[in-house]
C-alpha positions as CSV (number, residue, x, y, z in Angstrom):
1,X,-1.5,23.1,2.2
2,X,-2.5,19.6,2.4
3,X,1.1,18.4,3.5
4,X,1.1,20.6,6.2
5,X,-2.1,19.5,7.6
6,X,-0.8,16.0,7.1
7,X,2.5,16.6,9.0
8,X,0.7,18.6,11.3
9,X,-1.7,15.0,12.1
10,X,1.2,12.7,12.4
11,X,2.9,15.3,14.8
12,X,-0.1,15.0,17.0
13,X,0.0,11.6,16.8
14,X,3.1,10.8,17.6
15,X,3.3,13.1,20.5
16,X,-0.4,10.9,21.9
17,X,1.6,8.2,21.1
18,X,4.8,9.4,23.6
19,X,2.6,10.3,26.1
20,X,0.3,7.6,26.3
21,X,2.2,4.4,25.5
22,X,5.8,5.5,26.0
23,X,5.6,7.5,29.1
24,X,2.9,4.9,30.4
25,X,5.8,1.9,29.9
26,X,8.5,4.5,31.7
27,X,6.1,4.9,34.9
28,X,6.0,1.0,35.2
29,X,9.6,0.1,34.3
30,X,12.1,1.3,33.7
31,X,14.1,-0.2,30.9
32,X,16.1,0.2,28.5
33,X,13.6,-0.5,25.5
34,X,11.0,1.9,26.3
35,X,14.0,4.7,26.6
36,X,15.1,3.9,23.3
37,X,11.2,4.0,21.8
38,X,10.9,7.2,23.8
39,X,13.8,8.7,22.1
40,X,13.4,7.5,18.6
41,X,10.2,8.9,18.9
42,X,11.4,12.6,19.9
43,X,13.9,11.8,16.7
44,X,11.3,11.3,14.6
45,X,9.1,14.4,15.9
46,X,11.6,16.6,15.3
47,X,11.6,16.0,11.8
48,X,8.1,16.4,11.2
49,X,7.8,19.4,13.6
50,X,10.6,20.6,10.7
51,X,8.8,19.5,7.9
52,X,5.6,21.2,9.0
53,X,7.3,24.4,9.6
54,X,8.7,24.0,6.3
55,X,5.4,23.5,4.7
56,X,3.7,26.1,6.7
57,X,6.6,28.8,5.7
58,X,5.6,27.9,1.7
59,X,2.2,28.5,2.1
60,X,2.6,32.3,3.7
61,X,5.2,32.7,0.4
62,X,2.6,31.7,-1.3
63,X,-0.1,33.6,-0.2
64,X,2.2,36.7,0.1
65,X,2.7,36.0,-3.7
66,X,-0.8,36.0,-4.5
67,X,-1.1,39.1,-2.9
68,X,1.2,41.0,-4.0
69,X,1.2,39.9,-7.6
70,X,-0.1,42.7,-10.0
């Protein structure tokens, strides 16, 4: 439970991060730089938005397991 709450933070973060920073650097110029941060950063929320949804699907096995245990 804990590493989904975790993954679940540093998905929020990053996608504050995109918004704020990123996005903010697009609006005033457009380089190549700030594409390359904005897509690294997609990259790399991808693969926590996967992890978490990993995480999340063990913890409904195991709850399902503790309820349905005899």
């Amino acid at each position: 439970m804990f590493l989904t709450l975790l993954y679940l933070v540093i998905v929020i973060v990053i996608v504050f991060y995109l918004k704020r920073i990123v996005l903010g650097e697009l609006r005033k110029e457009k380089n190549k730089q700030s594409f390359a941060y904005l897509y690294i950063g997609f990259a790399v929320t991808i693969v926590f938005v996967g992890l978490f949804v990993n995480q999340l699907t063990h913890v409904f096995i195991d709850l399902t397991d503790v309820f349905y245990r005899k």
